[in-house]
C-alpha positions as CSV (number, residue, x, y, z in Angstrom):
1,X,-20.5,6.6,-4.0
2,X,-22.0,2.9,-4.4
3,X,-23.9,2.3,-1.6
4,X,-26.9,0.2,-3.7
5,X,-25.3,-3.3,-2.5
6,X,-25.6,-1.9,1.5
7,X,-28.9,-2.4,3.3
8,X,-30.3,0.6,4.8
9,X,-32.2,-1.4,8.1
10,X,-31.9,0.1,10.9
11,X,-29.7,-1.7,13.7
12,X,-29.7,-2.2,17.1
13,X,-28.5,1.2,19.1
14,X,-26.3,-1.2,21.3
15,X,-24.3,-2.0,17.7
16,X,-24.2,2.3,16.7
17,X,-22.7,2.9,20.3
18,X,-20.0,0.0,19.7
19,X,-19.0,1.0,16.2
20,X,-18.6,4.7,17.7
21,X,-16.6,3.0,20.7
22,X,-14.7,1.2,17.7
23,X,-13.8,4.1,15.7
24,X,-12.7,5.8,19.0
25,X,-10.1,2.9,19.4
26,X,-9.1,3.6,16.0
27,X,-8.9,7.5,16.8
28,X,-7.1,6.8,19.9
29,X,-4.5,4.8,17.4
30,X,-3.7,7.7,15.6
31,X,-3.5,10.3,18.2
32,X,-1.5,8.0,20.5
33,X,0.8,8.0,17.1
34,X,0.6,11.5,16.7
35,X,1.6,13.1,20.0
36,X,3.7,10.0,21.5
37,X,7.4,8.7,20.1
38,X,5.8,6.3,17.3
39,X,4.8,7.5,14.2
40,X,1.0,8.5,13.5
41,X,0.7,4.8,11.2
42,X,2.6,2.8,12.8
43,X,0.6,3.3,16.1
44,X,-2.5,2.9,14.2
45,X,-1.2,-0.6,13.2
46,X,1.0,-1.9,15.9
47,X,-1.0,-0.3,18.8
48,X,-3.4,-1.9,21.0
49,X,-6.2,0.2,20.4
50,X,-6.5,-0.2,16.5
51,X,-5.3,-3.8,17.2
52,X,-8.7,-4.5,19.2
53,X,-10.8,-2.6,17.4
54,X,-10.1,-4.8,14.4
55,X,-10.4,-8.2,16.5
56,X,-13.9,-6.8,17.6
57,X,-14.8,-5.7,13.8
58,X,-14.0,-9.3,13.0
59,X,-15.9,-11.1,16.2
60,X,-19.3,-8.6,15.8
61,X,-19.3,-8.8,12.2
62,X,-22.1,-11.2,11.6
63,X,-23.9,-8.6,14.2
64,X,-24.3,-6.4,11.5
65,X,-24.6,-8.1,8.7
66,X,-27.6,-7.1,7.0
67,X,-27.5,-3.5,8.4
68,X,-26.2,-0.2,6.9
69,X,-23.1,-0.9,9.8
70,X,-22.0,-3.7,8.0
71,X,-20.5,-1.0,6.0
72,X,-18.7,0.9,8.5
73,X,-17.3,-2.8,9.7
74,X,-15.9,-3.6,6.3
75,X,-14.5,0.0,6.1
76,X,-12.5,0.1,9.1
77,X,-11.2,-3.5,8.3
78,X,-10.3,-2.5,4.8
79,X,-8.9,0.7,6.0
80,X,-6.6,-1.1,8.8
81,X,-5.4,-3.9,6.0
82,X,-4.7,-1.7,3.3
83,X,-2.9,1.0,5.3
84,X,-0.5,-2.3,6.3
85,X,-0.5,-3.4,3.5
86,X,0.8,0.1,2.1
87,X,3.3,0.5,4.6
88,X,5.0,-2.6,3.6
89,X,5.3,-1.5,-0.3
90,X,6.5,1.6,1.3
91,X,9.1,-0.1,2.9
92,X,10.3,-2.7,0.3
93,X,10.0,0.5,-2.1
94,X,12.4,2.9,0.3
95,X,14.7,-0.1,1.6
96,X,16.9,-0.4,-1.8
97,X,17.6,3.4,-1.8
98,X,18.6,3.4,2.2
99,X,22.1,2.6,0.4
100,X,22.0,6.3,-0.8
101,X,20.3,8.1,1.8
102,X,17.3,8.4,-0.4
103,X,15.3,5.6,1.1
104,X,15.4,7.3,4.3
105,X,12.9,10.1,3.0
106,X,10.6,8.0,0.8
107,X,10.1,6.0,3.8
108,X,9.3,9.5,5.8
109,X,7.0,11.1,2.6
110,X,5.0,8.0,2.4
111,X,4.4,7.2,5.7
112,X,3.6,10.2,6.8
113,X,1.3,10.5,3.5
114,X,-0.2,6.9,4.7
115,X,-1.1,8.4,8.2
116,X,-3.0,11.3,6.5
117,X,-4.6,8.3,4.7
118,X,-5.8,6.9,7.6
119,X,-6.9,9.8,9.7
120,X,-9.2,10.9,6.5
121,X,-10.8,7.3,6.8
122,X,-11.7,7.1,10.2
123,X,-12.5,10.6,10.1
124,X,-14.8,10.5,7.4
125,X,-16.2,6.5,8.6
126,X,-16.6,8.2,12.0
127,X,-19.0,11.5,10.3
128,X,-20.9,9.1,8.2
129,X,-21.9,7.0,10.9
130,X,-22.4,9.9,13.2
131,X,-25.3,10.7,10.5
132,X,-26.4,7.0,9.8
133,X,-25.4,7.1,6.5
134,X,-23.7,3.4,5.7
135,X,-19.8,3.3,3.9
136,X,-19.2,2.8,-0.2
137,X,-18.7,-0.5,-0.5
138,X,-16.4,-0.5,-3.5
């Protein structure tokens, strides 16, 4: 784990409640995907609650700069980015074999493999910052 580029000052407790409240949108993402007629990643990309968490990762950003939550901010943005970006390699890998019935399941394997992705991300974002510990950065 590199965390020797991440600062370890302490920050404001008004900015450790709002990260909590921002990994609770993203939570509320998956579970909403989870329990309700979309899939577990595709609610955490297309639904509102993921959708403003990341708008307010982006607008309280330079908040935290400087503070060990500057890593949990770049975490859940590189978690929401990747998993979309992911999802559409997923589905420009599965959409050729469609034809054959094929693509159909590689589209079901890896994103339901992509959703465990992103449940173990906020999950583990979510403990870390529960404990102040700050993210990797690499």
């Amino acid at each position: 784990m590199n965390t020797t580029a991440v600062t370890t000052v302490e920050a404001d407790p008004s900015l450790i409640r709002l990260t909590h409240f921002l990994y609770g949108l993203h939570t509320l993402g998956l579970v909403i995907g989870a329990f309700g007629a979309a899939s577990v990643i595709g609610s955490f990309l297309f639904g509102w609650p993921s959708i403003i968490a990341v708008i307010i990762n982006y607008v309280k950003r330079s908040d935290v700069r400087g503070t060990w939550l500057e890593s949990h901010f770049s975490w859940q943005i590189r978690t929401f980015w990747y998993a979309l970006l992911w999802a559409i390699i997923i589905a420009l890998v599965g959409l050729p074999f469609t034809i054959v019935v094929i693509g159909f399941g590689i589209w079901a394997l890896g994103l339901f493999l992509l959703g465990l992705w992103a449940i173990y991300r906020i999950a583990r974002g979510w403990l870390n910052l529960k404990d102040h510990h700050p993210m990797p950065m690499a």
